[in-house]
N, C-alpha and C positions, 0 to 999 in steps of 0.2 A: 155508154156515152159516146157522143158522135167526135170521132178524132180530131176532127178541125178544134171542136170546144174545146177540149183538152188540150190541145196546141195554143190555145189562150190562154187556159188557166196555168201555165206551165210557164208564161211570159212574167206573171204575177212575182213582183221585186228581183227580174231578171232583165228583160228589153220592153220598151215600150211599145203598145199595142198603137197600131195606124186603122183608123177606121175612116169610112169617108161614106157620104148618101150617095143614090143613083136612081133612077128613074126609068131608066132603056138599055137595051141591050148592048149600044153603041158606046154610052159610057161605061157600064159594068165590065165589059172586056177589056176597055183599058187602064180603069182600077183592080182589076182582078191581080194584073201584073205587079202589084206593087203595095198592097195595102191588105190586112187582116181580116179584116171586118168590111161588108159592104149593107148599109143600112139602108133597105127601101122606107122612107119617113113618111110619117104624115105630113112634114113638112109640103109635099108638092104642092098640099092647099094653097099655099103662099106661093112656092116658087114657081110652078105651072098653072096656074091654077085664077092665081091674083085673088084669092080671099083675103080677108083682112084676118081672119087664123087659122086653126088648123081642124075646125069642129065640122067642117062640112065637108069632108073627103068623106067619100065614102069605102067600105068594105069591098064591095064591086071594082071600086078604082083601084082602091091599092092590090087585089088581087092581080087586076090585069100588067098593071106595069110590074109586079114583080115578077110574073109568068117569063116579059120581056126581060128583066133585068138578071133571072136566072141560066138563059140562056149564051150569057155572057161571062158567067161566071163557073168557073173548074177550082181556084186553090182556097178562095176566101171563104169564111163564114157569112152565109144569108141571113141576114137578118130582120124582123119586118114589124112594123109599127100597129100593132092593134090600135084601127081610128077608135074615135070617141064615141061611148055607148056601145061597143063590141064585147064590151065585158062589166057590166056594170051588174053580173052577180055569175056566182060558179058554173051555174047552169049554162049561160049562155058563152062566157067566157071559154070552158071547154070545148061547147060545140061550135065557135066559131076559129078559136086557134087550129084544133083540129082539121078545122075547113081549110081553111089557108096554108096547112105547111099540105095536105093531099093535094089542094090542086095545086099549087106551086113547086112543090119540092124543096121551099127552104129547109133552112135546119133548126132555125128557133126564131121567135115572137118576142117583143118589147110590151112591156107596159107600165105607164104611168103610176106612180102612187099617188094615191088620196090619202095615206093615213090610214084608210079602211081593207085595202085590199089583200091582204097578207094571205085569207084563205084562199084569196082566190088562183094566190103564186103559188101555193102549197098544193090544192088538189090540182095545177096544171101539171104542175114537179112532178105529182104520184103517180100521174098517168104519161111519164116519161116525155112529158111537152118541155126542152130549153126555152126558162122564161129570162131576158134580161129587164132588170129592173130600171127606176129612172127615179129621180127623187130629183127637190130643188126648187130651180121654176121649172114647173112641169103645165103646158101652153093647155093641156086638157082639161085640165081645175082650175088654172090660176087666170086672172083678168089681166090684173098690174103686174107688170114688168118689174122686177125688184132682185139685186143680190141678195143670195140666202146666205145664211148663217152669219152673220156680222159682227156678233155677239157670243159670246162662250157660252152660255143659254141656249141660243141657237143651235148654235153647233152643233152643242151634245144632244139636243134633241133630233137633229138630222141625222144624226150619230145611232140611236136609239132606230132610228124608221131605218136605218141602212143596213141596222144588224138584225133586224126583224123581218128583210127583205132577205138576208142572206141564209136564216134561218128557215124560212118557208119555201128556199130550194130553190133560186137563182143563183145563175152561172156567173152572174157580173152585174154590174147596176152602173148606170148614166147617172153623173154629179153635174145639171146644171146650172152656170151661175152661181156658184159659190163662193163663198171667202176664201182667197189660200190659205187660212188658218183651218177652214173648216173642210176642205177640199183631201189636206194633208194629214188633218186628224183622221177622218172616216178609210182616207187608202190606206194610212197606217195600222189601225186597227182590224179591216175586215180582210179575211183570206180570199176571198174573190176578188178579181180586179174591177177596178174602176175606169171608167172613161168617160174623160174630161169633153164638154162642152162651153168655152168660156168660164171653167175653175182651175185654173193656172198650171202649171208644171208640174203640178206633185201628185198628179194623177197619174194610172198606171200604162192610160193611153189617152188618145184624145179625136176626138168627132168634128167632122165638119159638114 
């Protein structure tokens, strides 16, 4: 396991986890200085980009800016956003994670859940791919904007998808938009850390 991950997981109900996005090289060095985690998103669709989501970035883009955003970075975990339809079955999912950490040199891949993907976190795991997970509102599935878990129902069912993420060999998973009932239940119960995206303070770290 790559020591930076383990310097995460090691954070887990100790200090909290600083993550922050990047896009260039120019920001990435001076997150580097200061933050655990530096996540190339699919976000830039939005932020650079001006889409109205995040489905039309492509695989090409996000490799290129991480290329950039790798050379900026020495202490932080790389982390990088499988866009949309890059893994929408094992097949491809492996051979495109694998793309993206060879030619970039991160250290691990993000992806979405559907609910459906568990195998596909589990054979990235086997073949030694750092997958971090994401549950919640998750912008690749979901249309409407909407807090998850609201409901104790809710909850435990996000609760259920998180421990099924954790199971199938992710290092950490993204809670976003959660209830802080439901934020606090899931980092309480799962040994991998969590990091908070607008799911409150009781996450083990938190993303911007």
């Amino acid at each position: 396991m790559n020591n930076k991950i383990k310097r995460i997981l090691l954070k887990k109900n100790k200090s909290k986890i600083v993550s922050l996005t990047a896009y260039s090289k120019n920001i990435a060095k001076i997150l580097d200085k200061y933050v655990d985690i530096v996540l190339v998103g699919d976000s830039m669709a939005n932020v650079l980009y001006g889409h109205k989501n995040t489905h039309q970035i492509s695989l090409d883009s996000i490799i290129q800016h991480t290329k950039s955003v790798k050379k900026g970075i020495k202490k932080s975990l790389l982390v990088v956003d499988m866009p949309k339809g890059s893994y929408s079955n094992v097949k491809s999912a492996e051979k495109n994670a694998k793309h993206i950490i060879n030619v970039t040199k991160c250290e691990a891949i993000k992806i979405e859940s559907n609910k459906k993907n568990y195998k596909i976190i589990e054979q990235l795991a086997k073949k030694n791919i750092p997958v971090m997970g994401h549950i919640g509102f998750t912008p690749q599935f979901k249309k409407k904007f909407s807090i998850q878990g609201q409901t104790k129902s809710q909850a435990n069912n996000l609760l259920k998808e998180a421990k099924l993420i954790e199971k199938a060999g992710a290092f950490s998973i993204v809670l976003e938009c959660l209830s802080p009932y439901a934020a606090k239940l899931i980092t309480k119960e799962l040994k991998i850390p969590t990091i908070g995206i607008g799911s409150s303070s009781f996450c083990d770290g938190q993303i911007l």
